[in-house]
N, C-alpha and C positions, 0 to 999 in steps of 0.2 A: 718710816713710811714704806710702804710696800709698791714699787715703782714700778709700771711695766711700761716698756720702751717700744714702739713701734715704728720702723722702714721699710722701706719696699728692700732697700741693700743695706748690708751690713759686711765688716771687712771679713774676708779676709776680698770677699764677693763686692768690688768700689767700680764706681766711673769717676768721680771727683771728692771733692773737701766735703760735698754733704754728708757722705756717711761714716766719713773718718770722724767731721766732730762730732755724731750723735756716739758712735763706740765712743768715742773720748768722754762724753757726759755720762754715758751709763756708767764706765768704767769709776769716774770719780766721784759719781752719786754712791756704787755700790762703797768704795774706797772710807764714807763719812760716813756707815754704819746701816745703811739704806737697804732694803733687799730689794733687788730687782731682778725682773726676767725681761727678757730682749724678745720680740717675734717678729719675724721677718720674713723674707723670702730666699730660697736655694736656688740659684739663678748661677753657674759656676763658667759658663760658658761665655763669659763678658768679652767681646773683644780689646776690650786692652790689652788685657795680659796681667792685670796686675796680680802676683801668686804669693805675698809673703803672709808669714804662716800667722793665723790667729791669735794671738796671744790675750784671748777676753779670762779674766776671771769671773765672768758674769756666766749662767745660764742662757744657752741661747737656742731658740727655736725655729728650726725654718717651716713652719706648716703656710704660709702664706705660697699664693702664688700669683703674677704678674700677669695679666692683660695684653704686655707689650712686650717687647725684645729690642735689645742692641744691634747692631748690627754692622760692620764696615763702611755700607751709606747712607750710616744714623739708625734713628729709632723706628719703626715700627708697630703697627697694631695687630693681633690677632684678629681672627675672624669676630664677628659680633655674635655669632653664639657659643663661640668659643669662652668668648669675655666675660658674659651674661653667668653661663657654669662655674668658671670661676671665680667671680665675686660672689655669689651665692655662697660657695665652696668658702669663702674667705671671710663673709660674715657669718658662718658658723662658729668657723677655728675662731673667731674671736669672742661671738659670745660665748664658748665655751672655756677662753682661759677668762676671762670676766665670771663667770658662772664657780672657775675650778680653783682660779687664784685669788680670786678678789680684793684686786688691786684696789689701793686708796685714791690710787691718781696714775695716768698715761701723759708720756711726754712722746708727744707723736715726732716723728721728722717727716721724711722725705714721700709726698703721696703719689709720686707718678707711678702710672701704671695701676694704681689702687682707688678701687672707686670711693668715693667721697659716705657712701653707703655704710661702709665697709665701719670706718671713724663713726655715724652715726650710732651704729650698732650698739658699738661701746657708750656714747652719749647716752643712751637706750636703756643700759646697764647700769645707770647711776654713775655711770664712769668720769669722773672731771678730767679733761683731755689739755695740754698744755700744749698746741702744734707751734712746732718752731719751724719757722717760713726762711728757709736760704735762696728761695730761689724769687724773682722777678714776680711769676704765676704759681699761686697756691695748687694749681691743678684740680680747681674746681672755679663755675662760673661765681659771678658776684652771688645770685640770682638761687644757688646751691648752696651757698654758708652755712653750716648750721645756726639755727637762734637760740639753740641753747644757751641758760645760762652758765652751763658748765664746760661753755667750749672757750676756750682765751687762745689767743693767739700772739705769738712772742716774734718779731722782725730782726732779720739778724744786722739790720742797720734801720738809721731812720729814712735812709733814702727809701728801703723796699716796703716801712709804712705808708711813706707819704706816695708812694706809687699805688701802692694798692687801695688808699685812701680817692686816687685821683684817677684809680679804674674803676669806681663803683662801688668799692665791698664795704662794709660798714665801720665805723672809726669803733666800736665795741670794744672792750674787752684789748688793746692793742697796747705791748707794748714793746722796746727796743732790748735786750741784751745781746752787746757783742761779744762773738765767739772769740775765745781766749784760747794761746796758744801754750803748750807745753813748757814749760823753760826748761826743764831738764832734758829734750831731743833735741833741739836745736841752740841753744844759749852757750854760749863759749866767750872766753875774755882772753880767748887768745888772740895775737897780732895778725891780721891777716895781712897778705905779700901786695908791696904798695910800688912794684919794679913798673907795673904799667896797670893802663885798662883791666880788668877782669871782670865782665860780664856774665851773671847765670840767667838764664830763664829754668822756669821749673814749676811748669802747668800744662794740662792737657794741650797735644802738639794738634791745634784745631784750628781753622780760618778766623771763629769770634774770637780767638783767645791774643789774637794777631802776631807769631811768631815773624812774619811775612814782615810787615814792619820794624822789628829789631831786623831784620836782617839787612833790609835797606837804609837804615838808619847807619848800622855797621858798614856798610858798602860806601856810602859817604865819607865815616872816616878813613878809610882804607883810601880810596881815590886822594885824602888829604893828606895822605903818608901817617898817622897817627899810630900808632902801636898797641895794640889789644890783642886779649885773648876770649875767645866766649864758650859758652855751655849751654846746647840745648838738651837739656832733659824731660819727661816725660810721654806720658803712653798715646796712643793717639785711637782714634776711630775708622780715622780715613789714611791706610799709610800712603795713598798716593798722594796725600797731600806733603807727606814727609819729604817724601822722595823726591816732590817737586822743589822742596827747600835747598835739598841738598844742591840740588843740581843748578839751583841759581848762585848757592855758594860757591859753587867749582868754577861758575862762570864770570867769576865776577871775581877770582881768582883769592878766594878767602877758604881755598880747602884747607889750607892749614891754619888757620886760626879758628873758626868753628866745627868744633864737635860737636853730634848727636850723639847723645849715650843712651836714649831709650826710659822706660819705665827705671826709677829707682827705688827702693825702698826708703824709709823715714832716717836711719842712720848713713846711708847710703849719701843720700841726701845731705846729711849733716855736716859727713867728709866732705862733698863739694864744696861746699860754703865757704868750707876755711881757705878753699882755693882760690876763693873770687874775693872781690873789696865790690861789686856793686850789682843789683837784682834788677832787671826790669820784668813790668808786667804791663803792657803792651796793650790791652784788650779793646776790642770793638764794641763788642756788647757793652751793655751798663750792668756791669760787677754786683752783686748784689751783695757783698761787704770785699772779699780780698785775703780768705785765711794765710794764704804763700806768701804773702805781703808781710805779715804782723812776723812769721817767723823768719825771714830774711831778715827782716830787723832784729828779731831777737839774736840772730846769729851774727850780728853785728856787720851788716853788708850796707851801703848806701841803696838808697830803694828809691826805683822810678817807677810810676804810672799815669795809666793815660785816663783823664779827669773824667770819668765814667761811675754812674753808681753811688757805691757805696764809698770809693776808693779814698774821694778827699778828706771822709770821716774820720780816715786812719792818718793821712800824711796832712802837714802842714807844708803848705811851698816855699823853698829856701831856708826852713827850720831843720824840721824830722824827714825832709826826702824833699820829691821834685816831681811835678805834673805837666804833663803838654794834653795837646787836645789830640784823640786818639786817631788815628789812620794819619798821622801828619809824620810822614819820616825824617824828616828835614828837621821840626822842632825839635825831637827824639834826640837823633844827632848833634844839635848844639847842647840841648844835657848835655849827654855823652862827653861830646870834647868838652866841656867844661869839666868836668871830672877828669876829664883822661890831665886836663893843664895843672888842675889845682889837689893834686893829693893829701895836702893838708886838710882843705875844705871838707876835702870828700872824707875823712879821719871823722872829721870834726862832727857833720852832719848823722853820720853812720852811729855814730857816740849817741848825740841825742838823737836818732829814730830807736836807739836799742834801752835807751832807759826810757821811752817812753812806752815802746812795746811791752815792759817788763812791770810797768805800775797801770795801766791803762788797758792792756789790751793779754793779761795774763790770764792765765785757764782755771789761778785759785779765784781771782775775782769772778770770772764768769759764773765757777761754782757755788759761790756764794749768792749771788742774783738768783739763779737757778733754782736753789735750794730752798730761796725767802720764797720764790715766787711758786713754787710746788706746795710749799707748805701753806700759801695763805688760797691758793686753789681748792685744798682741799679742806681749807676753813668753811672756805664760802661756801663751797660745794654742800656742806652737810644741809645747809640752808636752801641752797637752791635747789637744790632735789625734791627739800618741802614745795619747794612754791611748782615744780612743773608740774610735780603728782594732782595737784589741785588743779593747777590751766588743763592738764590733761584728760582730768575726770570731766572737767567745765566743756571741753569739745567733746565728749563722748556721749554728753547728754541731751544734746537735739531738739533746746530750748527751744521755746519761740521769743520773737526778738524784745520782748521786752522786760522778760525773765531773763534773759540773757547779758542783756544789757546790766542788772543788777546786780547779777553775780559778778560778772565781768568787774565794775566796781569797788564789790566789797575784795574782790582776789587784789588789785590795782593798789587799793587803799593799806592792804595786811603790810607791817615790818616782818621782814621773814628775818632777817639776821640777828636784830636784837630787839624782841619782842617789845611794845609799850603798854599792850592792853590784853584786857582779859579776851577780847574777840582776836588778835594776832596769836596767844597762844592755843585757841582753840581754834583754829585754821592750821597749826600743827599739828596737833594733836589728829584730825581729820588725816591728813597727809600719812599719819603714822597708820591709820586707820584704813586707811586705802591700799598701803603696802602690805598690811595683813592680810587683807584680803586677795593679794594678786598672789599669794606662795602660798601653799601645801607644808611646807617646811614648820615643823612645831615649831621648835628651837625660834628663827625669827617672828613666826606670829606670836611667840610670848615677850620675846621682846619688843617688838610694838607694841603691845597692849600696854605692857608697863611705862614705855616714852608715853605713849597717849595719858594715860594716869597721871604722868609726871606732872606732861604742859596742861593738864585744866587743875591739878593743884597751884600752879605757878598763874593759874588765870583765877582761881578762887584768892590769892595771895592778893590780887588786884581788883577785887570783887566781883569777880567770877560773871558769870553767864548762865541763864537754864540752860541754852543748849548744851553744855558740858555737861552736866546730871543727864539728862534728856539719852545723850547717847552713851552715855555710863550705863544706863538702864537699860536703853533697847539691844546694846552687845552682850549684859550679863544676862539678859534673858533669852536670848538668844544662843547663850551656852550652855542654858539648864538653870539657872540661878533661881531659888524664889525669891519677886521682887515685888510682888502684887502689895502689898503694902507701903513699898518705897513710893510706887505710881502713882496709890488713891494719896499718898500724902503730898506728895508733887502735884496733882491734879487739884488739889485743895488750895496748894500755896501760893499758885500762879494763875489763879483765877482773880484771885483781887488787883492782883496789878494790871492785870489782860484789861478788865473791864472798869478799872478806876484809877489808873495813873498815866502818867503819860508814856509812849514808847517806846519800846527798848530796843536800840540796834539788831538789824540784822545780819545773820551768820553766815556761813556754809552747812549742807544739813551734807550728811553722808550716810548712805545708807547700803545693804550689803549686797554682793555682784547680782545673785539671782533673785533679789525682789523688782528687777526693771530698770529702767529710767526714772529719774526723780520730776516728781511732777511739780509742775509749775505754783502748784498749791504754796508751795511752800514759800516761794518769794511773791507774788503778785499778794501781800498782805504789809499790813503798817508796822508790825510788831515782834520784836524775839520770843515773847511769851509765849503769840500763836505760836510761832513754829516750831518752842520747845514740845507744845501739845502736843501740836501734827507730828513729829517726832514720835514720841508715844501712843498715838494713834497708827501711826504706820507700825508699829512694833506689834502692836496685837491688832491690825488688821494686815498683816502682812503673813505672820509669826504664829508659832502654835498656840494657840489658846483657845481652842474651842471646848472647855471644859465647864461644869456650874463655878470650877474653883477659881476661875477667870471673869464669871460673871460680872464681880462688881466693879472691875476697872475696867472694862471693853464698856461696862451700861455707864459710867463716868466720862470717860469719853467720849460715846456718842452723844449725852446731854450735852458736850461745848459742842459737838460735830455733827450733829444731825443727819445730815445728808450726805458722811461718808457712804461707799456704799460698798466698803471691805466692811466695814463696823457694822452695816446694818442687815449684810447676810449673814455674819455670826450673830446679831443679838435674833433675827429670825429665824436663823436651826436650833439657838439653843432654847428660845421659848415654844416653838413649836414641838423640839426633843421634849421639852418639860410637862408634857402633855397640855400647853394650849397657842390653841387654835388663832387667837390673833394675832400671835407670832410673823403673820403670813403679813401682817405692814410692813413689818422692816423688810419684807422680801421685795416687796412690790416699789418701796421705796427705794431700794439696790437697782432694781431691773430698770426703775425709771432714767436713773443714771448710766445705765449701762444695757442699754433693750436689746443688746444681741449677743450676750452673755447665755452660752451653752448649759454650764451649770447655774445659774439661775434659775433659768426655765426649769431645768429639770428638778432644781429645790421647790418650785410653784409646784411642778407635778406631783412629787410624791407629798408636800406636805400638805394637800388638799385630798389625796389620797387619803393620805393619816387622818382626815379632820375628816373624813366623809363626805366631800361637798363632790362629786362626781361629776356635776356638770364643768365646774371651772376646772377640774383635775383631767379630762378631755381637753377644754382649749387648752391649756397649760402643753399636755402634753403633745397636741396637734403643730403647736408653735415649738415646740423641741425638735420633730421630729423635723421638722423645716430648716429650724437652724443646723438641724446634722446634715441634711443633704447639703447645704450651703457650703459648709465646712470640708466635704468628702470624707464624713465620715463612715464606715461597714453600713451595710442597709440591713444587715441583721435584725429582727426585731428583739432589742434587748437594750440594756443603760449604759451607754458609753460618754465618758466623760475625757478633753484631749487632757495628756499626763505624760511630762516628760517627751516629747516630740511622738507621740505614738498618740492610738488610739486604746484606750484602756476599758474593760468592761468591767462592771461593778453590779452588785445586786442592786435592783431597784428598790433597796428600802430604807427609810431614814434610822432605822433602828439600828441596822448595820455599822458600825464605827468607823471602817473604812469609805464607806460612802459620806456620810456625814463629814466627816475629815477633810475629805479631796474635796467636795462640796463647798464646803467653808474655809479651806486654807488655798485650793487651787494643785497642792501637792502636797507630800508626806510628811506630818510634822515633826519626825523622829531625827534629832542633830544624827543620830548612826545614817544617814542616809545620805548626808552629804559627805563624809567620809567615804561610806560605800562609792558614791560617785569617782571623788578624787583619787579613790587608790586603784581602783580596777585597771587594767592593763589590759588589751590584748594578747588571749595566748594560758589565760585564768583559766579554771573552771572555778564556776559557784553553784554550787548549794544553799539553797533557800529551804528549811525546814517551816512548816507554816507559812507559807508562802503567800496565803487570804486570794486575791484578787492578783497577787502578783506584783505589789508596789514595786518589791523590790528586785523581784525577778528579771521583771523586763527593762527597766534601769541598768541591771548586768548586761544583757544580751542586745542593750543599744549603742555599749561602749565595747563591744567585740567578746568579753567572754562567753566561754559556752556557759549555760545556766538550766539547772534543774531543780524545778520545785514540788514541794512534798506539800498536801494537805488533805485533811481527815475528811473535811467537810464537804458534800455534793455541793452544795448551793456554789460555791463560793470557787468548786472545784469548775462547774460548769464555767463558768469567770475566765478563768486563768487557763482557759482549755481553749478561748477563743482568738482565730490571727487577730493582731495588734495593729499592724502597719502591711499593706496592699501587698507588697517585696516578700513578705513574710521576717523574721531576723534568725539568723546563720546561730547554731551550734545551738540550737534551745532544745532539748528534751522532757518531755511530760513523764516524768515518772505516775503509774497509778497508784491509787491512795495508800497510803502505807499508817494505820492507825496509830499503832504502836511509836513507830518514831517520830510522827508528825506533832502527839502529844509530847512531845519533849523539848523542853528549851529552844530560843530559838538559836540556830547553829550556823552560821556560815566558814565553810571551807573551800580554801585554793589550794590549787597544785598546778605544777607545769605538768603538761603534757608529755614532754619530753622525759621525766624524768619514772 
């Protein structure tokens, strides 16, 4: 798997055990053949101090940056628009290694300081996220969770589930692996020195972590005469609080038995151990597991803490160690002297805390969880990604609430993970269908196509669906494919059962980014049949086909669909093209559905013109000019039709192909011009050789290239010669007619400018 690892810190850059274990997991992820990249933040300035040198064999990134700082009296926020910049700043860098590396799965850690936004991003990405929560608060509200299904969250004990369970946040997707400790840094089966007491501490030297209470606990025994030695180790935030330790040490006249020896390193660290027989960890707070715990044990020390958290998950009392309740010095202390009387005991206990740390609480087991639990993420994940692509498209459609409601159902009812029916595989196949469409990238839209093909073979295996042929047909003709024969026979086959069998479940329709919103047509009906139809009715009243050679499956069509009224201003341009005249029903039957339809009117206009009737080709045209003021559109007297967020001018005659076209399609029906779309760039120039009306000219020069267009012809020249949009658009040049080249293929060329 290809793993990428995300924290706010990473070592060599630590405040605590949270970013030691996720280095320790990237590291033994990468270790089991895994490739991972690490991102994180460059933050060097930590007040602790902690400086030992990195030793990751992973790849590591710090483009991330933090919101917040450390600081001597705690933590800190930046300013708010400070913060705003940089989270921005940090859901870029992230969808761009999503974008560059294309992780199969992220194991988040540590989110402080990092807005919850930021994790979304990746969610966003397809990215299945695995946060492992060490701490108390995820650092996001309940209220903020993502609901993705690709977001799991792992607790590094069951206490910080069942807290987070009992602050609100959803029991989803939860589950427990504890963090495992190294054996090979700490694990020794040497004897350690049993002359007396020996005490370490060795965790952040901080008020919650309660160093303050081992100290008075030690001050007891001393007033008893008991004989000890202690260790306090580690870095601290606040060192006046250090200082205040020491100084109750001196007073209390235990300068010589407790040392402060400061931040150590992990082998540093190791040495002490051997020097001590027993570890306390003291804390006020509620622990949220206890990693310094698990490896005192494993270094074979008696271990105490204080019944907080996480901590009793790891020690049994009077087994594997010893619990008192935290801020009680006095309890603390009778441990203590009971260790300090009974060295055998304290042998005995230390024994079993270190083989239990060593089968129970080891860093291969954890990697093992880790590793099942990554891999069945990104099982699901391939699934869940189907299903949000689908809720996702389901919110972008703007139903109304009772088509809503149906789709919402049939998404609710689909198996995404292991298909049962021909309609669950073709609800992926859609999904695969929608991911096409949201990328430019050939390479992946040919691999979705082929998944989609796959899941409605594996839905014909189960017998199948129209809807699956349905959008087999409206995608292959909408690539160029000829299919008019597959339609009129589709159109033939599903008319018997439409109007003489019973039902057939309904689907998801999917249909492509710039034809709209999906109209409600399609679910407020009883039956799958319909909506395979309507399906192929949106493909050629959507789609190019204004041709005689499209005739007979658009006139098939409208026979089930009557009172389409994409269908019924192609069948009236094309019988009114065909020289007649009553063509102008199907116009008037469009307009009735749709009466303030700009090119409508303007099809009544000219094709009344065409047919001679003069008087109606007056109203017609009185009520165009009406809906163009309405519109704002140029008061020029001449045929403007809106195209592409502009106002486009076209010659007023039906004879003309370009007018005809845009009339009946709404826009250009040549697949090269959604390409042209998608690839232009600011910074282009284009060249339009035969440029007609300017389809495709002004399409360039709306997405920032400069754009010059060549054509022979006056009529068509005057068109293209007129402002488009009030602003006018930046970088467009009218070259004048140029015969010679204009007759020659059509030509488009880029260049940078710069070059």
């Amino acid at each position: 798997m290809r793993i990428l690892v995300v924290s706010n810190l990473y070592p060599p850059q630590v405040v605590g055990g949270y970013e030691r274990a996720i280095a320790d997991y990237a590291e033994g992820l990468a270790a089991r053949g895994h490739e991972v990249l690490v991102l994180t933040s460059d933050t060097p300035d930590l007040p602790t101090g902690y400086a030992e040198p990195n030793p990751s064999t992973v790849p590591v990134r710090r483009d991330l940056r933090l919101y917040g700082r450390w600081t001597s009296q705690g933590s800190e926020l930046l300013p708010i628009e400070t913060a705003r910049a940089l989270t921005q700043a940090n859901r870029e860098a992230i969808a761009q290694v999503a974008q560059s590396w294309v992780p199969d799965v992220c194991l988040w850690g540590n989110l402080g300081f990092l807005d919850i936004s930021v994790l979304n991003t990746l969610l966003m990405a397809g990215v299945p996220v695995a946060h492992y929560i060490m701490n108390a608060h995820p650092a996001y509200e309940p209220d903020q969770m993502p609901n993705s299904p690709l977001y799991h969250r792992v607790a590094v004990s069951d206490w910080v589930g069942n807290h987070l369970t009992a602050s609100g946040y959803p029991t989803t997707r939860l589950r427990t692996i504890y963090p495992g400790a190294e054996q090979g840094i700490f694990y020794s089966a040497e004897p350690h020195p049993q002359d007396m007491l020996r005490v370490m501490y060795a965790s952040l030297v901080m008020h919650y972590k309660g160093p303050d209470v081992l100290l008075e606990a030690l001050a007891i025994l001393h007033t008893l005469g008991i004989p000890f030695a202690a260790t306090i180790a580690g870095g601290t935030l606040t060192p006046e609080y250090v200082k205040a330790l020491q100084e109750f040490g001196e007073q209390e006249g235990m300068g010589d038995r407790v040392r402060f020896v400061g931040l150590q390193t992990q082998p540093a660290l190791a040495q002490l151990y051997q020097q001590h027989n027993a570890w306390v960890l003291p804390s006020r707070f509620e622990e949220p597991f206890g990693m310094a715990l698990v490896e005192a044990m494993q270094a074979g020390l008696a271990v105490v803490g204080s019944a907080r958290g996480g901590i009793p998950e790891i020690l049994t009392a009077g087994e594997t160690g010893f619990l008192f309740e935290a801020e009680d010095p006095l309890a603390l202390a009778e441990i203590l002297q009971f260790l300090a009387e009974n060295p055998e005991e304290r042998q005995a206990i230390a024994q079993r805390g270190q083989q239990v740390a060593l089968a129970q609480f080891g860093r291969d087991r954890t990697l093992d969880q880790l590793d099942q639990l990554l891999g069945e993420v990104v099982t699901k994940a391939s699934r869940s990604v189907l299903a949000d692509r689908c809720w996702h498209y389901l919110g972008s459609l703007a139903l109304p609430a009772p088509a809503q409601s149906i789709v919402t159902q049939l998404l609710t009812l689909t198996v995404w993970e292991q298909p049962q029916s021909a309609l669950d595989w073709h609800h992926q196949a859609a999904s695969y269908l929608l991911t096409m469409e949201s990328t430019a990238v050939a390479v992946v839209r040919h691999e979705c196509w082929a998944k989609a093909q796959a899941a409605w073979q594996q839905a014909d295996a189960l017998g199948g669906h129209p809807l699956c042929r349905a959008h087999a047909l409206l995608w292959r003709r909408r690539w160029g494919e000829d299919t008019e024969s597959a339609v009129l026979a589709s159109v033939t086959a599903w008319c018997q059962p439409l109007y003489g069998e019973a039902p057939l479940p309904l689907g998801l329709v999917t249909l492509p980014q710039r034809w709209g919103d999906l109209q409600t047509d399609f679910y407020m009906i009883s039956s799958g049949w319909e909506q395979a139809l309507r399906v192929l009715a949106a493909s050629y009243g959507h789609q190019a086909g204004f041709t005689s050679h499209h005739y007979r499956p658009i006139k098939a069509l409208h026979t089930v669909f009557p009172e389409d009224p994409a269908l019924n201003r192609k069948m009236g341009l094309m019988v009114v093209g065909n020289g007649q005249p009553e063509g102008v029903v199907y116009l008037h039957r469009a307009q009735q559905r749709e009466p303030n339809s700009v090119p409508l009117a303007l099809a009544l206009t000219l094709a009344y013109e065409r047919s001679g009737y003069s008087g109606a080709a007056d109203f017609w045209r009185d009520r165009y000019v009406a809906l163009l003021a309405q519109a704002g559109a140029p008061r020029e007297a001449t045929a403007w039709l809106p195209y592409d967020g502009l106002w486009l001018a076209i010659e007023p005659r039906l004879n003309s192909i370009v007018t005809s076209i845009l009339l009946a399609e709404g826009d250009w029906f040549e697949a090269e011009l959604e390409f042209w779309r998608d690839f232009l760039q600011p910074g282009m120039t284009a060249i339009d050789v035969g440029a007609n009306a300017g389809v495709y000219t002004f399409s360039a020069a709306r997405r920032g290239p400069g754009s010059s267009p060549l054509n022979p012809f006056r009529g068509v020249w005057n068109c293209c010669n007129k402002p488009k949009l009030p602003t006018g658009l930046p970088r467009l040049k009218l070259w004048p007619r140029r015969p010679a080249i204009a007759r020659a293929p059509l030509l488009w060329w880029w260049e940078n400018p710069a070059n």
